[in-house]
N, C-alpha and C positions, 0 to 999 in steps of 0.2 A: 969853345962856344960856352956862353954861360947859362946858369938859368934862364935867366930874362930873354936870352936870344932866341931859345928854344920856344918857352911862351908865345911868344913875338912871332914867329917861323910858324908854331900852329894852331896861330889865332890866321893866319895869313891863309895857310893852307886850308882852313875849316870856313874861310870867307869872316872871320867876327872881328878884323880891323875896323878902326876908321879911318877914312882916307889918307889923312897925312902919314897916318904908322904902315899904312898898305903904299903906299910908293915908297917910304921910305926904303921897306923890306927888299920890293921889285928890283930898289937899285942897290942895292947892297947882294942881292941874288945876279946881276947881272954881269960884278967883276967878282964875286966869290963862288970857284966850283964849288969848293968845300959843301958851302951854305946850301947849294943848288943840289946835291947831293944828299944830302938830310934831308929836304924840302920831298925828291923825289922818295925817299923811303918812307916819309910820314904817309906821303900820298896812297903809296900801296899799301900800307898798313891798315891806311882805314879808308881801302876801296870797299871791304865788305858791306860798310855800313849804309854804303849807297844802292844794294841789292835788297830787288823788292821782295820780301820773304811772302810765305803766304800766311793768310790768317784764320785764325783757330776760331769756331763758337762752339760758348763755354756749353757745359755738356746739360741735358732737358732736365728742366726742375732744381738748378741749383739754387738759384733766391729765395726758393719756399722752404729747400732744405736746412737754407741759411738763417734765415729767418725762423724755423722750428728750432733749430740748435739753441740761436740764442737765447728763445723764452725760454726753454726747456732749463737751459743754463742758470737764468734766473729765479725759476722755481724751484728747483734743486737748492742754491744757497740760502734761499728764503726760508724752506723745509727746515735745512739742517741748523739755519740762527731759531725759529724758532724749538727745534729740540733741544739747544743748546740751554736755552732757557728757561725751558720747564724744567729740564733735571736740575739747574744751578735753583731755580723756587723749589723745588719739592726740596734739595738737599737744604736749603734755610730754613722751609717751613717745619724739618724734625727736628722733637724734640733730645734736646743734652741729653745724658746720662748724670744722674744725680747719684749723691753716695747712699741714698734709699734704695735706689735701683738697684747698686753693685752688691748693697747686704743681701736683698732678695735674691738677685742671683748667686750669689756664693749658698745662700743657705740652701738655695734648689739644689747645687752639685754635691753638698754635703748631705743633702737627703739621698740624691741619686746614688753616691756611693757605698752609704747604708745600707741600700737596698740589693747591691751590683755584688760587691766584696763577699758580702755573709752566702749568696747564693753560686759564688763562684766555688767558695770552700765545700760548699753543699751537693752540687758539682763532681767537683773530686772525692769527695768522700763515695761519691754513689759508683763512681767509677770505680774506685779501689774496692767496692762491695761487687760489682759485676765482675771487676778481674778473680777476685778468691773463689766466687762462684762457678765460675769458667772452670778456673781449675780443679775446685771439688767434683767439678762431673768432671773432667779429663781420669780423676782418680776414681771415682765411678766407672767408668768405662773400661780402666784397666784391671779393676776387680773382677768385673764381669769377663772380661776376657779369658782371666786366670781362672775361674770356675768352669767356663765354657770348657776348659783344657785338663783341667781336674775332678773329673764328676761329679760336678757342679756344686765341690766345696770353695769354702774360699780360706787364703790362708789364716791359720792358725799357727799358736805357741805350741812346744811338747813341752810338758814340765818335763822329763828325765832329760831332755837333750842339753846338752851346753848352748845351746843357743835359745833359750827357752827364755826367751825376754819379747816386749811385745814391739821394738822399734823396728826388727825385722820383717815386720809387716813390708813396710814399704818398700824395704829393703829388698825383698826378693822382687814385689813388681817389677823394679830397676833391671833386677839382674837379668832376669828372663824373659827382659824386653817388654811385657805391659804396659809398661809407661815408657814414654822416649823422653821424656825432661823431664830430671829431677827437679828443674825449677817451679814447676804445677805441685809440690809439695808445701810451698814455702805461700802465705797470705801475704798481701802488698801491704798490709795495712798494720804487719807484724816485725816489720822493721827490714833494713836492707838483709838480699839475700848473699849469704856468705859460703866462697867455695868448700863443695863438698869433699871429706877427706876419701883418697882413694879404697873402701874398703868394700864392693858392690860386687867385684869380680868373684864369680864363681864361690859366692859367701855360706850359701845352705852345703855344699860339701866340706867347709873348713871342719878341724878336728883339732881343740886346743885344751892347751891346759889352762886351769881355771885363770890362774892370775892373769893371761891371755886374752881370755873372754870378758874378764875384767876391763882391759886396757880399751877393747874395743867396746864392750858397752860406752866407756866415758867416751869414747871418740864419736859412736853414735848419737849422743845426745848434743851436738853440735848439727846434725844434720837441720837444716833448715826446711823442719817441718811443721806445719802450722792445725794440721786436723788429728781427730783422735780416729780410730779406728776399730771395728768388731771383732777380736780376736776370738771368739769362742765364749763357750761357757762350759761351768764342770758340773757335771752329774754324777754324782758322791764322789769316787776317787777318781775319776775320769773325766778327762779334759776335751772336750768335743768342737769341733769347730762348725760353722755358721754354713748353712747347706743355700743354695741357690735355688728357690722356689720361683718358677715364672710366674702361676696366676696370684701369689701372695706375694705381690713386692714391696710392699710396705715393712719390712724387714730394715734396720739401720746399719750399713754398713761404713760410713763414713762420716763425717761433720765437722765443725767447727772446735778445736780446742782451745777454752780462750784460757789467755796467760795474764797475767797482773801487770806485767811489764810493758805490752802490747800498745802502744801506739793507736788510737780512735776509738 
């Protein structure tokens, strides 16, 4: 069967001949099972379409709904062509930048960093002043301690001892635990601080011979320490050290020693 017969077959079946092509079919259906056979399957195929379905009404308030949507729709695009077009005139109506402008602004950041730089340094300097101060009282603190524990001297030099030099000051805080970081000897502001040589352990009982005491002086002056300290004072041949008074604290027991080479 060809196209066209097929066509033909269900223009026949759906009634959309014209007469001559509607008998032609009839007699051609009449000696052709074949044909007669197709004709009945179209038929059932599209029996459904002659069933009477039932019908739907559309649901309350659709057309108004419909009708809001679409103005709503069109005020919406209207809104957004108008914003489109203020921001395209405001962005025409500013003005360039001219090379008047870029010097003003360049000279404004080079003022700003004038101003920014010098007080950053200024800054840190005040920090490295708060850090030494920190630590001068941590060394305050362990003065006081070592008096509290010695009635209520604080250490002193012997001239006759071999160790009668005054860097053992701090030397013994260390040892007998007053101070827990040697690093609180050492000012930020006096250059990096550099490891301490082992010499703290159990140092006021050593017993050397001079050239000894020697060696260790020069080792001690490596110690990274940045303040001077009150060793005492001598009253005629006698060498006295610096006594701990509560209600008279105005006494100096520690401070700044400044050095030449010192950094700020």
């Amino acid at each position: 069967m060809t196209e066209k017969d097929r066509e033909q077959l269900l223009g026949y079946v759906l009634g959309a001949l014209e007469p001559e092509e509607h008998a032609a079919v009839e007699a051609r259906l009449a000696v052709d099972e074949a044909l007669r056979a197709e004709a009945a399957k179209l038929r059932s195929s599209l029996a459904p379409l002659d069933e009477d379905l039932p019908g739907y009404d559309p649901p309350a308030g659709l057309a108004g709904r419909t009708c809001r949507l679409v103005a709503w729709t069109a005020r919406k695009e209207a809104m957004q062509r108008r914003r489109e077009t203020g921001v395209a005139e405001w962005a025409s109506s500013q003005p360039s930048w001219t090379l008047t402008d870029a010097a003003v602004a360049a000279g404004v950041l080079v003022a700003m960093s004038l101003l920014f730089f010098p007080a950053l340094v200024r800054s840190g300097q005040n920090a490295a002043v708060a850090r030494c101060q920190d630590n001068l009282r941590q060394v305050g603190v362990g003065y006081s301690r070592y008096a509290q524990m010695n009635a209520g001297l604080f250490p002193s030099v012997t001239p006759s001892s071999n160790l009668a030099f005054a860097g053992l000051s701090p030397a013994r805080l260390l040892d007998q635990g007053y101070l827990d970081n040697p690093k609180v000897l050492r000012c930020s502001s006096g250059g990096e601080v550099r490891t301490l040589p082992p010499v703290y352990a159990k140092i006021i009982e050593i017993e050397m011979p001079d050239g000894e005491v020697r060696r260790l002086v020069a080792r001690l002056v490596e110690i990274p320490d940045s303040y001077a300290y009150n060793v005492g004072y001598r009253s005629g041949e006698e060498y006295k050290g610096c006594r701990k008074i509560e209600k008279r604290c105005r006494q100096g027991i520690a401070g700044d020693a400044p050095r030449c080479h010192a950094r700020g």
